[in-house]
C-alpha positions as CSV (number, residue, x, y, z in Angstrom):
1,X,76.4,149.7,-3.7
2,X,78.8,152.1,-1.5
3,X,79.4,155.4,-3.0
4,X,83.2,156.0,-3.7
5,X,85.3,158.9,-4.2
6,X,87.8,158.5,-6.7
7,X,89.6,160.3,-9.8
8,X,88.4,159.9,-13.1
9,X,90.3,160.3,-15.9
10,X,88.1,163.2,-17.4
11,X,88.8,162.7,-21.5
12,X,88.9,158.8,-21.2
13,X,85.0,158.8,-19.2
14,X,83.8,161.3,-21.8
15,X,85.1,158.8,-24.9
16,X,83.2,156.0,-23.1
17,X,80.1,158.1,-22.8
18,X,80.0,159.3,-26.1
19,X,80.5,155.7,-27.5
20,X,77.5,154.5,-25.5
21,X,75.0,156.7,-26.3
22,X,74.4,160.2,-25.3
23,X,71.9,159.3,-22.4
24,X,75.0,157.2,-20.5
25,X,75.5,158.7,-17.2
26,X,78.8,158.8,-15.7
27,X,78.0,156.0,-13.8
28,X,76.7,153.8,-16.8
29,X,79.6,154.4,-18.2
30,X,81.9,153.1,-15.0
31,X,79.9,150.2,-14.5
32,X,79.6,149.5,-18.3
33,X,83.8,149.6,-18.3
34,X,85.0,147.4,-15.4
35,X,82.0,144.6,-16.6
36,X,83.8,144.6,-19.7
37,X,87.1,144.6,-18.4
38,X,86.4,141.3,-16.2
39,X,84.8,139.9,-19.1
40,X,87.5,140.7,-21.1
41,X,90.1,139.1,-18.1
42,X,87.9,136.0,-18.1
43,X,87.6,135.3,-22.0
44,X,91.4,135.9,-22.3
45,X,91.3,132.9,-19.3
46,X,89.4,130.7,-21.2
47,X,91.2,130.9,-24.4
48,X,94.4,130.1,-22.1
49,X,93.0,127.6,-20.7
50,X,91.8,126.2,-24.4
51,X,95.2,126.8,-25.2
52,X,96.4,124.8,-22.5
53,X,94.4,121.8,-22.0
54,X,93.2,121.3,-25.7
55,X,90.0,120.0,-24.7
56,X,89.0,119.2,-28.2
57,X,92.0,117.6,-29.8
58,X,90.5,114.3,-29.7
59,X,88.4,115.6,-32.7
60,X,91.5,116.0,-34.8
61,X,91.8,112.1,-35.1
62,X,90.3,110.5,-37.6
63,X,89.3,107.3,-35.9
64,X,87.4,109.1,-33.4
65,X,85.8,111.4,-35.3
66,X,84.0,108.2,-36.9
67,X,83.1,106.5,-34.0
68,X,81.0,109.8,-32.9
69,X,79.2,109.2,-36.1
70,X,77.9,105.9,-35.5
């Protein structure tokens, strides 16, 4: 992993640290923010993508639903 030199936000990296647990290091706390933030991204893809395609809406008629259970 390349070392970067970038400015932090000093207020917002403490909040993250202190709501992680007092051992986080600064780093921790980086890494533990953008995973979250592409999870984040890629949950709000899949519910648009739900939203979209409406993968399930077979299962809202009856007559299918009742096939399954045979």
């Amino acid at each position: 992993m390349p070392k970067m030199l970038i400015d932090i936000d000093d207020a917002l990296l403490e909040r993250a640290r202190a709501m992680l647990g007092a051992n986080t290091t600064k780093k921790d706390a980086v890494n533990t923010a953008l995973s979250k933030l592409v999870r984040l991204h890629d949950q709000r893809e899949t519910i648009d993508w739900i939203v979209a395609t409406d993968p399930v809406g077979d299962l809202r008629d009856p007559e299918v639903r009742a096939a399954a259970r045979r």
